[in-house]
Steps between C-alpha positions, in 0.01 A plus 500: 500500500337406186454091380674439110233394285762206364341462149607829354662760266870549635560697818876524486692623149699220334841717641411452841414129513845461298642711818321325768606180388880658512482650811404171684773330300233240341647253302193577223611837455635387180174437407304732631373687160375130411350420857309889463345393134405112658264735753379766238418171307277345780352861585723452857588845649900421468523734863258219620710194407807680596374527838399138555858420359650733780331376740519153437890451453607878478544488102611159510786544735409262768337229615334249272491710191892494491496137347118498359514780315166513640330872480223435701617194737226314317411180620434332107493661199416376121850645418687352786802233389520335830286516845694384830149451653533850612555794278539466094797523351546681184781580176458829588336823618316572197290131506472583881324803461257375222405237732451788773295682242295209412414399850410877582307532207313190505190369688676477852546875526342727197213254432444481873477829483845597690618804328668711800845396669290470820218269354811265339728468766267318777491234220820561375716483836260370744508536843504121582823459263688750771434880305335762615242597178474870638874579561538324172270687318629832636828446416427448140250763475780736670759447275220536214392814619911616517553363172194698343588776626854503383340431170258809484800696641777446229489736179377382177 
C-alpha cells in the first residue's frame, strides 16, 4: 500500500469529497466546496485531510468532534474559541481545518520533515495516547488510495 505524501496537489476531484462528506452524513457537507479550497490553499491533499477527519470522528459524526467542531481532535489551535483542557473547540469546520492545515504544515510535521501519512501519524496519534500509528496510517492511506482512484476513474 502506498504512504500519501500529505503536502500535495489534490488526489480526490472536488465532486467526490462533496460525496464523501454526504455519504457519511457529515454535518460539513454543507461546506465541503469551502473545506476542499481551505486544503488547496495550504497545498493539503484534500483526500489526505479527509481521511484524518474519517478516522478521527467519522466526518464529524461522533465522538468529540460532534460538539468541537474539531476536524482533527486537536488538542489547541490559534483558531480555537474555547479549550476544555482537552480538545479545542471551534465556530466551525472551516477554522477547524485551517488549524489542521497549519499544524500539518508547520514545523511539527513538514518542517520536521513529516510529509507521508505514516511519518505524521506516530506524532500525530501516538501510541502512548492509546492509537495505533500503523493501523492509523493505513486506514487513511486506504481510503486515499480508494478515493484516487475513483478520481482517475470518473470521465472528464
Amino acid at each position: 500500500m502506498a504512504d500519501f505524501t500529505v503536502k500535495s496537489a489534490p488526489r480526490i476531484s472536488r465532486q467526490l469529497f462533496h460525496q464523501a462528506l454526504l455519504n457519511r452524513s457529515s454535518p460539513a457537507t454543507l461546506l465541503a466546496d469551502e473545506l476542499f479550497t481551505v486544503c488547496e490553499a495550504w497545498k493539503i491533499d484534500p483526500a489526505c485531510a479527509l481521511g484524518f477527519f474519517v478516522r478521527e470522528s467519522h466526518a464529524g459524526t461522533k465522538g468529540y468532534a460532534v460538539r468541537t467542531l474539531n476536524w482533527g481532535n486537536l488538542r489547541m489551535g490559534p483558531g480555537e474559541y474555547k479549550n476544555d483542557g482537552k480538545f479545542a473547540w471551534y465556530a466551525s469546520w472551516v477554522v477547524s481545518l485551517n488549524d489542521f492545515c497549519r499544524l500539518l504544515s508547520g514545523r511539527l510535521y513538514d518542517g520536521a520533515g513529516l510529509k507521508t501519512v505514516g511519518q505524521i501519524t506516530p506524532r500525530y496519534a501516538p501510541a502512548a495516547d492509546n492509537n495505533n500509528p500503523p493501523a492509523y496510517a493505513a486506514f487513511v492511506n486506504q481510503l486515499v488510495e480508494v478515493w484516487e482512484k475513483m478520481t482517475n476513474e470518473r470521465p472528464s
